[in-house]
C-alpha positions as CSV (number, residue, x, y, z in Angstrom):
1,X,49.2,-98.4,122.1
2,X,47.5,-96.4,119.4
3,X,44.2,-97.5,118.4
4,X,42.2,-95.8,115.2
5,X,38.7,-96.9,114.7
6,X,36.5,-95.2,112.0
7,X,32.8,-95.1,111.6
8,X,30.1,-93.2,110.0
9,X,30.0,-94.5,106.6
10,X,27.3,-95.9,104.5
11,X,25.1,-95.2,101.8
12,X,24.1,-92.3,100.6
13,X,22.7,-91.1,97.4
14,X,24.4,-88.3,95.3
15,X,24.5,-84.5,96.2
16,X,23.8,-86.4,100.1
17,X,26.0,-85.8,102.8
18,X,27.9,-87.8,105.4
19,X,30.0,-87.3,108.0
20,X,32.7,-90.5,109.3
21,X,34.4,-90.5,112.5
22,X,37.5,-91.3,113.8
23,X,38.3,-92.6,117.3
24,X,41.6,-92.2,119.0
25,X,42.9,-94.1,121.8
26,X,46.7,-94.2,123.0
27,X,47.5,-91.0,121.9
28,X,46.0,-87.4,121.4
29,X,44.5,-85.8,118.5
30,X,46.4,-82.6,119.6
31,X,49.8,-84.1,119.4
32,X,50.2,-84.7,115.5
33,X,48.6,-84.0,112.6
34,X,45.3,-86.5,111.8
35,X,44.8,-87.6,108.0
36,X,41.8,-88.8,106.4
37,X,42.6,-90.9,103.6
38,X,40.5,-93.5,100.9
39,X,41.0,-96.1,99.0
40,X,39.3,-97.9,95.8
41,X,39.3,-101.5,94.7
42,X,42.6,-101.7,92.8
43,X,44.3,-98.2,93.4
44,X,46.6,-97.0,96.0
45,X,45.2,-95.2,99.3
46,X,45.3,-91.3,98.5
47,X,44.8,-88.7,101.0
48,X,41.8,-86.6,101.5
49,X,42.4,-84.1,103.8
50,X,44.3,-83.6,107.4
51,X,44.6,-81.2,110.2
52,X,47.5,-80.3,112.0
53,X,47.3,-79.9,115.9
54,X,47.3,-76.3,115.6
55,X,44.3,-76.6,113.2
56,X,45.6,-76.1,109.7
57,X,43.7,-78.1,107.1
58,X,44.6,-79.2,104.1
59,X,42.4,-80.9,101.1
60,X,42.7,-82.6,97.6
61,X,41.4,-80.4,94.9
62,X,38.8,-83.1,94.4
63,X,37.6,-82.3,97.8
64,X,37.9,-78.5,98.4
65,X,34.8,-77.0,99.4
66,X,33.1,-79.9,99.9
67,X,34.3,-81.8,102.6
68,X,35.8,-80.4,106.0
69,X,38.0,-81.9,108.6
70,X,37.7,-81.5,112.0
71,X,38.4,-82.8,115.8
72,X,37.0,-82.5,118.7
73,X,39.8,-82.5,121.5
74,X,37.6,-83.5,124.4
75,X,36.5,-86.7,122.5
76,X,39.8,-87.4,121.4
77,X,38.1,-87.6,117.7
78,X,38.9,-86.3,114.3
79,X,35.4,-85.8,111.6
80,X,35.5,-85.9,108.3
81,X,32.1,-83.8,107.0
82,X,31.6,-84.7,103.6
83,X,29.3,-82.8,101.7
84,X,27.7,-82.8,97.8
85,X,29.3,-86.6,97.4
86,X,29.5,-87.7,94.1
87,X,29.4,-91.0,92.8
88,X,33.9,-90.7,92.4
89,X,34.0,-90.5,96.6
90,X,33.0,-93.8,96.8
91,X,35.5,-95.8,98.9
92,X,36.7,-96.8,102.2
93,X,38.0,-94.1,104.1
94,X,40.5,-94.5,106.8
95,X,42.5,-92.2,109.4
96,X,45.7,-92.0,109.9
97,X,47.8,-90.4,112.6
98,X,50.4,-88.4,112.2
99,X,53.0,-89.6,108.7
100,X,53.5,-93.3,110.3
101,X,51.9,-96.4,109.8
102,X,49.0,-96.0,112.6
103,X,45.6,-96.4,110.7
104,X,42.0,-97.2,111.5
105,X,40.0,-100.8,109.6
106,X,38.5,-98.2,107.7
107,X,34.5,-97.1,106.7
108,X,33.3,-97.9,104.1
109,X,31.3,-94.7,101.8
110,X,29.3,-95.7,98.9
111,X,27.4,-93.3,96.7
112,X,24.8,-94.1,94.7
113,X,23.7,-91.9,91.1
């Protein structure tokens, strides 16, 4: 049984940083690739970034060089560092594992102006 549970987020003001955290039970981080996605009141969940198991990242344009995903085999966790947040990363961020329907309750980010 896979089991996702985030945490990490908060408030923070703008230019601040973060970092959120996903969990993973029932499965590896090393098997699949790990997603970090968001979502707004009243838009679809988009993705943020994600990290294969042997390490490639991607990003949204609207993310590159400030945020950086990561995992840490040993904990069986995947890290989202979020740097220089602006007021437009406000959301709740969830992980996802592999391209399936597992996902985390999600943490919520705000940033403040």
């Amino acid at each position: 049984q896979v089991q996702l549970v985030e945490s990490g987020g908060g408030l923070v003001q703008a230019g601040g940083s973060l970092r959120v955290s996903c969990a993973v039970s029932g499965t590896s981080v090393s098997f699949n690739t790990m997603g970090w996605y968001r979502q707004t009141p009243g838009k679809q969940r988009e993705p943020v970034a994600d990290i294969t198991s042997g390490g490639s990242t991607r990003y949204v344009d609207s993310v590159k060089g400030r945020f950086t995903i990561s995992r840490d085999n040993a904990k069986n966790t995947v890290y989202l560092q979020m740097n220089s947040l602006k007021p437009d990363d406000t959301a709740v961020y969830y992980c996802r594992h592999g391209y399936g329907d597992y996902w985390g309750q999600g943490t919520q980010v705000t940033v403040s102006s």
